[in-house]
Every structure is written in C-alpha cells, then in structure tokens.
C-alpha positions as CSV (number, residue, x, y, z in Angstrom):
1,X,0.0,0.0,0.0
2,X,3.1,1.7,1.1
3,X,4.3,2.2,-2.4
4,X,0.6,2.4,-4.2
5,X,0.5,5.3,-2.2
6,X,3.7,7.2,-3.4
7,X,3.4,6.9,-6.8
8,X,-1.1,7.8,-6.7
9,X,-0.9,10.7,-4.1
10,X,-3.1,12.8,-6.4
11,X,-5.9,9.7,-6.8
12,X,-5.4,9.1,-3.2
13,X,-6.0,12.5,-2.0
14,X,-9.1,13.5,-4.4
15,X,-10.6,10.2,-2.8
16,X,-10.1,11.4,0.8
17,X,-11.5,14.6,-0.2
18,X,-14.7,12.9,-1.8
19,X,-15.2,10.3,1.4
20,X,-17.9,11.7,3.6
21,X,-17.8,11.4,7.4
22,X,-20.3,8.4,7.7
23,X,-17.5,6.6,5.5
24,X,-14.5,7.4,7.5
25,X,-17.1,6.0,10.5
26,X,-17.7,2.6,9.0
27,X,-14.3,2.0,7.7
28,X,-13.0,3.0,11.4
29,X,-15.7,0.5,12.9
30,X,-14.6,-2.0,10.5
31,X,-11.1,-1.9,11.4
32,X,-11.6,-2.1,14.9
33,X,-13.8,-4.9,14.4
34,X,-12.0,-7.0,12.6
35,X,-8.7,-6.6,15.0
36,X,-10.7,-7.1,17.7
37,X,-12.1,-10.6,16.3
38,X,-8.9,-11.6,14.8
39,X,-7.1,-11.0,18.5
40,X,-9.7,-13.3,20.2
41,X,-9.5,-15.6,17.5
42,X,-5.8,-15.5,17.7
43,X,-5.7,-15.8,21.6
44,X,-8.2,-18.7,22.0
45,X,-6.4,-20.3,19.4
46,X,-3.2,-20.1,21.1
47,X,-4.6,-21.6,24.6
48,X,-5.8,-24.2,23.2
49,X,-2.9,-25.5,21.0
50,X,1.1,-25.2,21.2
51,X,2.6,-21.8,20.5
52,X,4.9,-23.5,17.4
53,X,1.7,-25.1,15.3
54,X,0.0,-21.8,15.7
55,X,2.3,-19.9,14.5
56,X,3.5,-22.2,11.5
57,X,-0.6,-21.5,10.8
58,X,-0.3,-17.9,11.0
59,X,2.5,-17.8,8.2
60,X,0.6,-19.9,5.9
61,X,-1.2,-17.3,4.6
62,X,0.9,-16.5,1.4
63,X,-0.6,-19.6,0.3
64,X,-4.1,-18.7,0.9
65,X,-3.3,-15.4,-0.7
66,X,-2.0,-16.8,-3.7
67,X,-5.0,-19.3,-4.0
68,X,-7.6,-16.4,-3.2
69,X,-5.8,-14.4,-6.1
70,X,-5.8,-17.0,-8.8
71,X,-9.4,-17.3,-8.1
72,X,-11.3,-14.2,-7.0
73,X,-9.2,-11.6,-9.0
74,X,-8.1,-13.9,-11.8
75,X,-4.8,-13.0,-11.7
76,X,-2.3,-15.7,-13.6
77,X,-0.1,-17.1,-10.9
78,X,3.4,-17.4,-12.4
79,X,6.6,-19.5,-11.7
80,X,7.9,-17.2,-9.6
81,X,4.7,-16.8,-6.9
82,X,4.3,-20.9,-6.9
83,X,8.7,-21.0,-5.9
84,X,8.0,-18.5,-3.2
85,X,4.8,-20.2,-1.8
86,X,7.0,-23.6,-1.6
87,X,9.7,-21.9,0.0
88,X,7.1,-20.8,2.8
89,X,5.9,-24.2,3.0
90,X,9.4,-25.6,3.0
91,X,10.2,-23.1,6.2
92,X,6.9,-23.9,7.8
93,X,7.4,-27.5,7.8
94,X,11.3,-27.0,9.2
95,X,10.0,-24.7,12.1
96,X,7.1,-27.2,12.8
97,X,9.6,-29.9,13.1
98,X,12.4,-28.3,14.9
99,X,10.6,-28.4,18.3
C-alpha cells in the first residue's frame, strides 16, 4: 500500500477529499472490528494449542493469498509466486519440526 500510495498521491488525495464522514465511520468500525475478532481468535487459538503449530498456521497465509488471487481476482499465478509459496511451506514445515 506503502508504495501504491507514493506513486497515486493525487488519486489518493481526491478520494479522501470525496469520502464523507459516515465513510471514514464505517471504515473505522470496520477496522476495529476486525482486529478485535482476529485478537480473540488468535488468543483462543493459542490456549488451546502449542505456540509452534499456531504460529506455522499464522505464516501460511501466502498460500491462501496466492489461491484467493488466482481465483477471486483472476490473476495468472506465475513460476515465480508458486517458488515463493513452496519456500514458505518448505520453512513452515522446518520450524514445525524443529521443536
């Protein structure tokens, strides 16, 4: 977003100015929302199970992101995305069995 950002600063800034209070209100609520479920998710997740399988869980998401891209955007998943998303796997399943 970061770099979206730096290079759109005129797009980005005609938005804000168009965005009406009752926007800024739900994206806020959303926001705080969503942290707020993924932190008791996260937390009753972690009581229940060991620190190292949640955590190999947490970084699988690349995976998920690449999948969720392929499908809901459409976006052609190249050599490159499918060597990084086996790297990732590769380290999860070397943490997961270090302990």
């Amino acid at each position: 977003m970061g770099i979206y950002a730096t290079f759109h600063t005129t797009t980005l800034k005609n938005d804000f100015k168009k965005a009406t209070i009752y926007e800024y209100m739900i994206i806020g609520f959303t926001f705080l929302l969503t942290a707020f479920l993924a932190n008791i998710l996260y937390f009753s997740v972690l009581a229940k199970n060991k620190s190292f399988v949640v955590s190999a869980l947490i970084y699988t998401s690349p995976i998920f992101t690449l999948i969720l891209a392929w499908w809901v955007l459409k976006e052609d998943i190249n050599i490159y995305g499918l060597i990084g998303v086996l790297f990732i796997v590769t380290g999860i399943i070397l943490i997961s069995y270090n302990t």
